[in-house]
N, C-alpha and C positions, 0 to 999 in steps of 0.2 A: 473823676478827672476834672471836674467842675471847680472842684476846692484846689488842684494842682493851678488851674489857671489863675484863680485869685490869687493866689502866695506869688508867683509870677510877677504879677501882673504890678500888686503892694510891692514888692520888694524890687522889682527892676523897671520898674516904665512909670511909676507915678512918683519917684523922687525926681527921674528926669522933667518932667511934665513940670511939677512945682519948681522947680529950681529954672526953666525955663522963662516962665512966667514968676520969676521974681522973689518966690517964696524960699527962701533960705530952709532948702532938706536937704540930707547928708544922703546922697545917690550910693549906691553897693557897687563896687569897683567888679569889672566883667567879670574875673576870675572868682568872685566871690559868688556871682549871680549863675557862674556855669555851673560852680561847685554844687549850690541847691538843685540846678536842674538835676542834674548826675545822679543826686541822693536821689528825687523824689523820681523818676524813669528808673531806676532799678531797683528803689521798693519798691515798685508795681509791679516792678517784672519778678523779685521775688513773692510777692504776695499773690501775685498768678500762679507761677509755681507751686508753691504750695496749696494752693486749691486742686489745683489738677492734681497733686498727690494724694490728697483726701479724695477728691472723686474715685481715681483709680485703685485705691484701697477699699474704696467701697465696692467696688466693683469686683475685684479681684474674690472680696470677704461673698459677694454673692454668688458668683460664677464656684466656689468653694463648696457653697451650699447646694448650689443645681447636682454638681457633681456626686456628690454624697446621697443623692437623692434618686441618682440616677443607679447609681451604685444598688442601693438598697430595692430598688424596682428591680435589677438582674438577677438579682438573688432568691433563689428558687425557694415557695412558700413553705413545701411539706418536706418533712425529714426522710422519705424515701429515697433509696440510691436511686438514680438516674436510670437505672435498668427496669428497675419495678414500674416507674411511671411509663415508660416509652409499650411497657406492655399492658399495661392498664387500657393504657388507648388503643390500641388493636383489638380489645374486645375478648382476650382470653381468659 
């Protein structure tokens, strides 16, 4: 955000400043200096965006992996039907 102030800063308040004080600089007429701001607030706001896409894609690719993981934990270990074990444990 530090580099958005500088661009600012050069391009609409220090040609005033010099031209104030005498020195002959060509000032960026307002509509030109809104037009930068404009760009440079909504590439941020898109380069935000896409971060938070990336995070959430990451997030989504691990919540994927829990899943699958969790999946293979329910998954009963031995190839017996489900009859044979349930009496196994009874002790017959």
């Amino acid at each position: 955000m530090g580099a958005v102030c500088v661009l600012i800063y050069t391009v609409l308040v220090l040609p005033l400043i010099l031209r104030n004080l005498g020195i002959d600089a060509v000032a960026v007429p307002p509509s030109s200096g809104t037009g930068i701001v404009f760009v440079v607030v909504f590439t941020r706001i898109a380069r935000e965006r896409a971060r938070g896409a990336r995070r959430l894609g990451e997030a989504n690719r691990l919540l994927r992996e829990n899943a699958a993981q969790v999946e293979e934990w329910r998954r009963p270990k031995s190839a017996k039907p489900p009859g044979a074990r349930d009496s196994d444990s009874l002790g017959h």
